[in-house]
N, C-alpha and C positions, 0 to 999 in steps of 0.2 A: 225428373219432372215428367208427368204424363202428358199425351198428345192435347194437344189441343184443337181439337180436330170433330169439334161440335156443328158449327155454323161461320160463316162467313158473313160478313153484313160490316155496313159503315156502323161509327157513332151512334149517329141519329138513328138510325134501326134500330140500333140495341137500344137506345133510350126508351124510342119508340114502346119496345116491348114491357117497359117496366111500368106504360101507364097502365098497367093490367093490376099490380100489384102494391098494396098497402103493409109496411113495414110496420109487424104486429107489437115487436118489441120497441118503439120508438115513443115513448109517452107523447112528445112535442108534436107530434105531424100524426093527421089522420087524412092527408092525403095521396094519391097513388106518387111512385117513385120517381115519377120524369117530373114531377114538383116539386121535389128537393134538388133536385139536382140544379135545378133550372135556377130558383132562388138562391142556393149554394150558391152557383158559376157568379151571378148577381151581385150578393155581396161582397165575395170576395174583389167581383173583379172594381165594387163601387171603394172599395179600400184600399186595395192594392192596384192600381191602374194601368202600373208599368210593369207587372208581374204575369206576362201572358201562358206562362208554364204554369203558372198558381191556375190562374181560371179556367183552364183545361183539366186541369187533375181536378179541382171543386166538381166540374161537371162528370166525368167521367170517374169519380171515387168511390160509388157504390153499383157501378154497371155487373158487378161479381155475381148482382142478386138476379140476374137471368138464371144462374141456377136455380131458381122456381120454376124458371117455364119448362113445357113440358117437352121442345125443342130443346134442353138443357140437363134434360132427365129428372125436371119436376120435383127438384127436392124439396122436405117439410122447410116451413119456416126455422124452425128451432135446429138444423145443422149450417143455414145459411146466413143468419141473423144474430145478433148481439155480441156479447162479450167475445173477443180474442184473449189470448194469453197463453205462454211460453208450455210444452211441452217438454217431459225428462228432466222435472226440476221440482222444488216445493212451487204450493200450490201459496200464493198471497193470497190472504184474508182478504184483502180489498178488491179481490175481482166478485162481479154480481154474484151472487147466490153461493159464494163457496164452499156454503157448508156443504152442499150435495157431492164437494168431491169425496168425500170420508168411505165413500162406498167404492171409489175408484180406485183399482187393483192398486195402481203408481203408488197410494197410499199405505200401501202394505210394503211395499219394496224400499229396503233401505236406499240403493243406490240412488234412484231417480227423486227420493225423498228428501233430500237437503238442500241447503239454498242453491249451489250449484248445480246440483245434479248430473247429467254427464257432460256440463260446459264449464270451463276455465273460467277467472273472471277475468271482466276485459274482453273476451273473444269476441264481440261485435252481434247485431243482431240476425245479420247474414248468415251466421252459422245456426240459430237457435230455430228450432223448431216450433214453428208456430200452429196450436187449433185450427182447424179449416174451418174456413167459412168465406161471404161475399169477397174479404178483403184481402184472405189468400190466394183465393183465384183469381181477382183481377191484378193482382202484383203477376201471376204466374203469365197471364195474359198481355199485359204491356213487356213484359221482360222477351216473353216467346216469342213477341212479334218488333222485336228491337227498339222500342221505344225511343225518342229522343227528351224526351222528361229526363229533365236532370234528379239525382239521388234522393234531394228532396222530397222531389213529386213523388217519386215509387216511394218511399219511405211514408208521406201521407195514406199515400193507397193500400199501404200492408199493413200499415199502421191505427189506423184511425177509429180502432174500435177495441184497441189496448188501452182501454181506461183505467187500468190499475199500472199502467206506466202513467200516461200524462196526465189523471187525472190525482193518482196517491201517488208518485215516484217510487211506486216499485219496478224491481228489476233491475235498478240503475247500475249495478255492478256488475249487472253484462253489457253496456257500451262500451263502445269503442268510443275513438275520437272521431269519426266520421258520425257517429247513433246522434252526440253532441251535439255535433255541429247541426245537424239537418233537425233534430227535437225539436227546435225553437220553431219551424217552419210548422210544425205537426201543431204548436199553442194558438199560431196563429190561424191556421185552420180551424182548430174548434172553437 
């Protein structure tokens, strides 16, 4: 894991810093990011009432996207935003745009070109390599700083923008029984 060793600051800081910025890939919201968040934490917590790990992780689940500011090293929209999905493996049809990966080396190489690719099946999501982007960093960032979010919540947060898992059930033959168990948490999130 690399340093995390950008900025310091609470929460609401970070939130703070996200009303700078409008999530280009997100057809539903053309408002700045501490507006989802806010509405997020909201509904969840008007659904879920007794679920106070749920309405924290709602609120703080796309704080990843501080990697736009320029405190963060400014990165483009298009490495920080949109689709997730597994590295070292076939590429699913159901993730957004996948024709563009045809041109991706991976594509050429047998190994990492099969449904498994260098993971077993079964082996759990915790082994698999996931795309970087918002939702990778902020799993990196609650895990760095010890979190007390149960499996769940980090599972939301690293997950939640694998929409060719919960939204077409691909992949499902790299969970474990723990990916299972905590899935159903990630449905009721979106």
């Amino acid at each position: 894991m690399g340093k995390l060793a950008k900025a310091v600051m609470s929460i609401w800081e970070c939130c703070e810093l996200l009303n700078e910025y409008v999530d280009e890939s997100d057809p539903d919201l053309d408002e700045p990011q501490i507006e989802l968040l806010l509405q997020t934490a909201e509904a969840i917590r008007r659904d879920y009432p007794n679920e106070d790990w749920l309405h924290l992780t709602a609120l703080i689940h796309d704080l990843g996207k501080v990697l736009l500011h320029p405190a963060f090293g400014e990165d483009p929209q298009w490495c920080v935003v949109g689709d997730t999905f597994p590295l070292a493996c076939a590429f699913s049809e159901s993730i957004v745009h996948h024709q563009f990966f045809k041109e991706n080396p991976d594509n050429q190489n047998p190994s990492p070109n099969t449904e498994l690719g260098i993971y077993s099946k079964n082996c759990g999501f915790d082994k698999v390599k996931m795309s970087w982007g918002h939702d990778e960093y902020m799993f990196l960032v609650a895990k760095g700083n010890n979190t007390t979010l149960p499996p769940a919540g980090l599972f939301i947060i690293r997950f939640h923008s694998f929409y060719a898992l919960h939204r077409a059930g691909a992949y499902t033959y790299l969970m474990n029984d723990e990916d299972k168990e905590v899935l159903n948490w990630l449905h009721v999130f979106n």
